[in-house]
C-alpha positions, 0 to 999 in steps of 0.5 A: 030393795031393802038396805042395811043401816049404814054404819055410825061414823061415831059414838063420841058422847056430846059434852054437858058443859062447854070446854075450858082452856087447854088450847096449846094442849088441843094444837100440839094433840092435833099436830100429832094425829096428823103426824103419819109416824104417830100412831098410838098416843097416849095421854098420861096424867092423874086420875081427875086432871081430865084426861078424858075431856081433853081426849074426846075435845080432840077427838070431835075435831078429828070427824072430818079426818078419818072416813070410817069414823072415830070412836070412843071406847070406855075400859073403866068397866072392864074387869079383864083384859080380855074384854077390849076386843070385844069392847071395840067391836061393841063401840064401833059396831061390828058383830062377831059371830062364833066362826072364829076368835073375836080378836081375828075377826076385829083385825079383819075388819079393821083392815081396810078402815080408816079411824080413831079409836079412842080407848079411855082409862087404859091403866087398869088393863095394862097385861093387854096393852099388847093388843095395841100394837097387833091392831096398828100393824094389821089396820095400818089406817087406824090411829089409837088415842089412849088416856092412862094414868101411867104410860104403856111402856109400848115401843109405838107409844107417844107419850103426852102428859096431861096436868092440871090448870093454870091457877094463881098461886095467891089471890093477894092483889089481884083483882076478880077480873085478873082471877078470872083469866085463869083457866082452873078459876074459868072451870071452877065458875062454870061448875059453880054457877051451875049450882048456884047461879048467881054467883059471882067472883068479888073480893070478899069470896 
């Protein structure tokens, strides 16, 4: 007899290049998604200090945790707030019907779910950050793992501040290979190299 598609466990894009760094950030990000108090963590840093990658290294570790899947959800494109309902539907691939409002028929589903829900570039939309809180109390096994440039300002948040790499502050003295430790030196040589290829750190450059 014919079945239906079983649903994906996760829509996580596969990253185009290899992680750099970060691994306190990954332990201490680990330790509070297991933390059964955190519910809504929400990674606050500037606009390119990579929220974003950090966020989905974290959440590919979490696939054997959460039953029902872990998805990533992009909100840069929206225009409205009242669009993520919608957006999280279309993410983890649930299909709304005309019966009902989208946002009770979402709650529903997610009721009995265990998943991650990683919404990514929340600040733009903050007049629906109180959507956050409605889905956490109606689906009690869903964690939300948010990347902002500003926190939410929610009484569930947990806040965790994402900065940049540790770089030296003068190359005076030190030798390439000393440079090199350096996880923002680590990254800048991977995108480097995939420009030029031959390149190499030395004491001229």
């Amino acid at each position: 007899p014919w079945k239906a598609a079983p649903q994906p466990r996760t829509n996580l894009p596969l990253p185009a290049s290899l992680f750099v760094g970060r691994e306190a950030e990954i332990v201490g990000l680990t330790d509070l998604l297991q933390d059964p108090g955190c519910r809504l963590l929400v990674l606050v840093g500037l606009a390119g200090i990579g929220k974003t990658r950090l966020a989905l290294q974290v959440a590919h570790n979490q696939l054997d945790r959460f039953p029902h899947g872990v998805f990533f959800i992009s909100l840069a494109p929206l225009t409205s707030p009242d669009m993520i309902v919608t957006n999280i539907g279309t993410a983890i691939g649930f299909q709304f019907h005309e019966a009902s409002e989208p946002q009770e028929q979402l709650l529903r589903y997610l009721r009995e779910k265990q998943m991650l829900l990683v919404l990514d570039n929340f600040e733009h939309l903050m007049e629906g950050a109180g959507l956050l809180p409605t889905i956490l109390q109606a689906a009690p096994g869903i964690k939300i793992l948010i990347t902002s440039r500003e926190r939410l300002n929610l009484q569930e948040e947990w806040v965790f501040e994402v900065n940049g790499l540790p770089y030296p502050s003068s190359p005076d003295g030190i030798s390439p290979e000393q440079v090199e430790s350096y996880e923002a030196v680590q990254l800048f040589l991977q995108n480097a190299i995939r420009v030029h290829p031959t390149f190499r750190l030395s004491e001229e450059n």
